[in-house]
N, C-alpha and C positions, 0 to 999 in steps of 0.2 A: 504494500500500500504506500505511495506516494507523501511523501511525508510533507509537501505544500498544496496537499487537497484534504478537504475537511472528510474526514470518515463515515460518508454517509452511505446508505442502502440505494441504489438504483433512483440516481435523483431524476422526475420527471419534469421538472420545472417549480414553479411555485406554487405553494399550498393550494391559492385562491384558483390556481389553472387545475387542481385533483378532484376530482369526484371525489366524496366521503365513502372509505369502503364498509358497504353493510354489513356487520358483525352479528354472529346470533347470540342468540339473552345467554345471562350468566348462568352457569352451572348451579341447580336450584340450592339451599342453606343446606348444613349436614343438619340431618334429623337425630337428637340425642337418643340414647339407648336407656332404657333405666339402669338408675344406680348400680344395682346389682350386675346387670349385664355388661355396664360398662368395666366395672371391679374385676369381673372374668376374664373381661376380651384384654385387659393392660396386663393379668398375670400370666394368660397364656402369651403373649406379644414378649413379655420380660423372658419367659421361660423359652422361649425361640430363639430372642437374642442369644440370651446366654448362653445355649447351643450352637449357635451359629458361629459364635466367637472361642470357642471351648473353654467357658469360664464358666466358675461353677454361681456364682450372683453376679447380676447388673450392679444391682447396690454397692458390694464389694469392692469389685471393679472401680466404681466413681467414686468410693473410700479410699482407696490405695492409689489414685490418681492425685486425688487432692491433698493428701498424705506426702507422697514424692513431691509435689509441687511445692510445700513449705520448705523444702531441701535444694530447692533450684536459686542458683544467683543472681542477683541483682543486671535484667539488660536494659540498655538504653534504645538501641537498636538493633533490626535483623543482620546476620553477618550475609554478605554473599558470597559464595563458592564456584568454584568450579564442577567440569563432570565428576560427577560420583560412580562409581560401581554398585551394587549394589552392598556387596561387604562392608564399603567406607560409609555406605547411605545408615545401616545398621547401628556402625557404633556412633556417628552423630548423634541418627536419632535419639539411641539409650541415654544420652545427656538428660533428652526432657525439654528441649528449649525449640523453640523454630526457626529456622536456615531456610536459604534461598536458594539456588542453584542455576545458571545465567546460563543460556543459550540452548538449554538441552530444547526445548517447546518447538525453535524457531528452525529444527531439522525434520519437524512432520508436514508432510504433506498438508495437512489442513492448512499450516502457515501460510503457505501459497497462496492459499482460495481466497478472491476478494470479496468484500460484500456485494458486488454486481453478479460476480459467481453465485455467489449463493444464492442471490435472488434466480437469476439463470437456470439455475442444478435442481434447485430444491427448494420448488416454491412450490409444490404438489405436497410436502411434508405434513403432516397435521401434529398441531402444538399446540399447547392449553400455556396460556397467557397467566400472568397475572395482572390482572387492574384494580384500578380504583385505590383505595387506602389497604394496599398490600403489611404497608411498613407496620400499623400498628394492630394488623391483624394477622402478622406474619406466621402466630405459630397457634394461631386459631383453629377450629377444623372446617368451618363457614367463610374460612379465607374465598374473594370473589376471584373468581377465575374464568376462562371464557375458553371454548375451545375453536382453534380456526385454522387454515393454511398457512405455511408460511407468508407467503404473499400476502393474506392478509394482515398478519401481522405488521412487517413491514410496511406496508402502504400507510398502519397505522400509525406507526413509529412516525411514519413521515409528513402524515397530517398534523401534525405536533399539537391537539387539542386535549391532552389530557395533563394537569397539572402534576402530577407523578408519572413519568413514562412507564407504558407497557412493559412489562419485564417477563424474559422466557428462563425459568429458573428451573435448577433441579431435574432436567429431561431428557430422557435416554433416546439420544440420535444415533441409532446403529447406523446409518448410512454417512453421519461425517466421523464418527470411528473409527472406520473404515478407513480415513488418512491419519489418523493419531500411533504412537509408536510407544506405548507406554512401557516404561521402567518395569524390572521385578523386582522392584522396594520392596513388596509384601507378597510372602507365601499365597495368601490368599486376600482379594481384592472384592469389592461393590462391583455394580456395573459401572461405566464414565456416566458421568451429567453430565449436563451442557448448560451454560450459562449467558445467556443475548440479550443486549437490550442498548438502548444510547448511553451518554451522559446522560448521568442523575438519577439511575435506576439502584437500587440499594437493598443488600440483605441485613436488616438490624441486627444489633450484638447479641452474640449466641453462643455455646458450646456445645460439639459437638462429642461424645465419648468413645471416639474411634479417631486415629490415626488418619491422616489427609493428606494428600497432594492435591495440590492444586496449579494446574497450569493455565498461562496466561499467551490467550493464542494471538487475538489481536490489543490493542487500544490498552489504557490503563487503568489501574485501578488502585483506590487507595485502602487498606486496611490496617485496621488498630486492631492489637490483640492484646490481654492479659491474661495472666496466668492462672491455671486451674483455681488454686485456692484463693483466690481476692473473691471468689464467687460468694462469699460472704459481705463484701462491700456491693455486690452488683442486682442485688434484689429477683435474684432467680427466680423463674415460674418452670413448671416442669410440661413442655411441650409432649413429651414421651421418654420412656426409660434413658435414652439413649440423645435427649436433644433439649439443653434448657434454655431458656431466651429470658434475655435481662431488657426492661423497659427504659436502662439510662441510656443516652445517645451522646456518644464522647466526640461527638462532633456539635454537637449543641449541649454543650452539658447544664442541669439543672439540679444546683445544689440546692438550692431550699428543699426542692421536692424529694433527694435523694442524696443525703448527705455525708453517708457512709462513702459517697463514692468519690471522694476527695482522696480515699486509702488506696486506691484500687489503682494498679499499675498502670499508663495505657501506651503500647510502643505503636508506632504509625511507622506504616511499611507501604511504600510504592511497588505494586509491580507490573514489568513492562512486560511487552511484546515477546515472548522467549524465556520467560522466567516461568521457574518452577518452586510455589513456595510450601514447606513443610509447615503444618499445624501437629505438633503435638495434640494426642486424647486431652481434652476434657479444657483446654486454652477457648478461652473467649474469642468473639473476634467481631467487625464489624468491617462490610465492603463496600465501596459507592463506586462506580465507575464514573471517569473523570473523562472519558472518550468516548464511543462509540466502542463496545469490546465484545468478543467473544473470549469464554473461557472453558475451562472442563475441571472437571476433579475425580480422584477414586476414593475411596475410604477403606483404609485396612479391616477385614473381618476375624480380627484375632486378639489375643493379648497385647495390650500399647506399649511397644518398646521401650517407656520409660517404664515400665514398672520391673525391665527386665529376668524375663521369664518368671515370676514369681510363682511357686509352683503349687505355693495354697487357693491359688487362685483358680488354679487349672482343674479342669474335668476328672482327671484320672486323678486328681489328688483326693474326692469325693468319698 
């Protein structure tokens, strides 16, 4: 991508010269479950995890997460590296801290692909959007979502009438995987997301209790992270076993309302075009894109490297 043209999606001239593209109604509200059903469906969900990870509790797990995290040093900022192997990726990670890794991203195929390609390729895709007030409904289960083409997506992004832009978050594009060339970081891996939207689309601050990579294919993005255990200054809510989201925004921060969180670490980390950044299990984080960006991530499904092999942890130790 030309680095003196603005990163835009298949520009057709100006707004006032586009048809508005017809979008169908929102994906109707999730319908609660009773109490008790709900109770069920979280401890079987817990109990999958923890299977799926070979650990013998969730709870545990984000015990001895937040546990090592009081044992981690003081950073100011993310360090950035060169290529790793995966051996060198290992003992990094077991530190516990997040690392960046520069240029691995910008040798897959997908880097190539411009946003006129993609409208080109793969506007036939179908992608469930998020709109409207995403941010503070982020780990809602009535979060509004809308499912459409890519195309029209896009065409939406470029009508620019929504005061929070459209955001394609969280969505498994097997057909641009297809150019991705992923690391064996982790024994065993999630499927890749995919991550799309302009400037000013945003995932608020959160934790997630698995291991991350996250690659940064085009445009940039800014991210603050803190460390597992400040999740005490961050007013956690519990999205699911495995995902908690904190309602302070350390990009607007409101101390009256949340005051604890004047303790609470926050490191801000750019990443560009070609970067690969490590999130430690159970680290905070919060991202805005500053460009127009496409990104991807995978999530480790196993024990998190900082806990290093803990083997009370693990299934066979049961």
């Amino acid at each position: 991508m030309a680095k003196d043209k603005k990163p835009v999606v298949g520009d057709r001239g100006p707004p006032a010269a586009r048809a508005s593209p017809r979008m169908p109604p929102p994906i109707p509200a999730f319908q609660s479950a009773s109490p008790e059903d709900a109770i069920a469906k979280k401890q079987a969900r817990e109990r999958k995890d923890a299977q799926v990870r070979g650990v013998t509790s969730i709870h545990e797990m984000r015990e001895a997460i937040r546990r090592a995290g009081r044992g981690l040093p003081l950073i100011s900022d993310v360090p950035r590296l060169g290529k790793l192997d995966a051996a060198a990726f290992r003992t990094r990670a077991a530190e516990g801290l997040p690392f960046l890794i520069e240029g691995l991203v910008g040798r897959w195929p997908l880097s190539a692909l411009t946003p006129q390609a993609l409208r080109e390729r793969f506007s036939h895709l179908q992608v469930r959007a998020r709109v409207g007030d995403y941010i503070n409904t982020a780990f809602a289960p009535d979060r509004a979502m809308q499912d459409m083409s890519m195309l029209d997506y896009l065409e939406l992004v470029s009508a620019g009438t929504h005061e929070l832009p459209p955001y394609l978050g969280n969505l498994e594009l097997r057909e641009l995987n297809g150019m991705c060339h992923w690391p064996a970081y982790f024994d065993k891996m999630g499927p890749p997301r995919f991550w799309l939207g302009p400037a000013g689309t945003v995932t608020p601050l959160h934790c997630d209790y698995d291991d991350n990579i996250f690659a940064q294919v085009w445009g940039t993005k800014r991210i603050f992270l803190s460390p597992p255990h400040h999740d005490e200054f961050l007013y956690p809510s519990e999205a699911n076993a495995i995902l908690f989201g904190s309602p302070f925004d350390p990009e607007a921060p409101d101390f009256d309302k949340f005051p604890l969180a004047r303790k609470a670490t926050m490191i801000e980390c750019i990443v560009n075009p070609g970067d690969m950044l490590y999130v430690p299990a159970g680290w905070y984080h919060q991202v805005r894109a500053l460009t127009f960006s496409l990104s991807a991530n995978r999530w480790a499904r196993a024990l998190p490297y900082a806990l290093n092999g803990d083997v009370s942890l693990q299934r066979g130790a049961e």
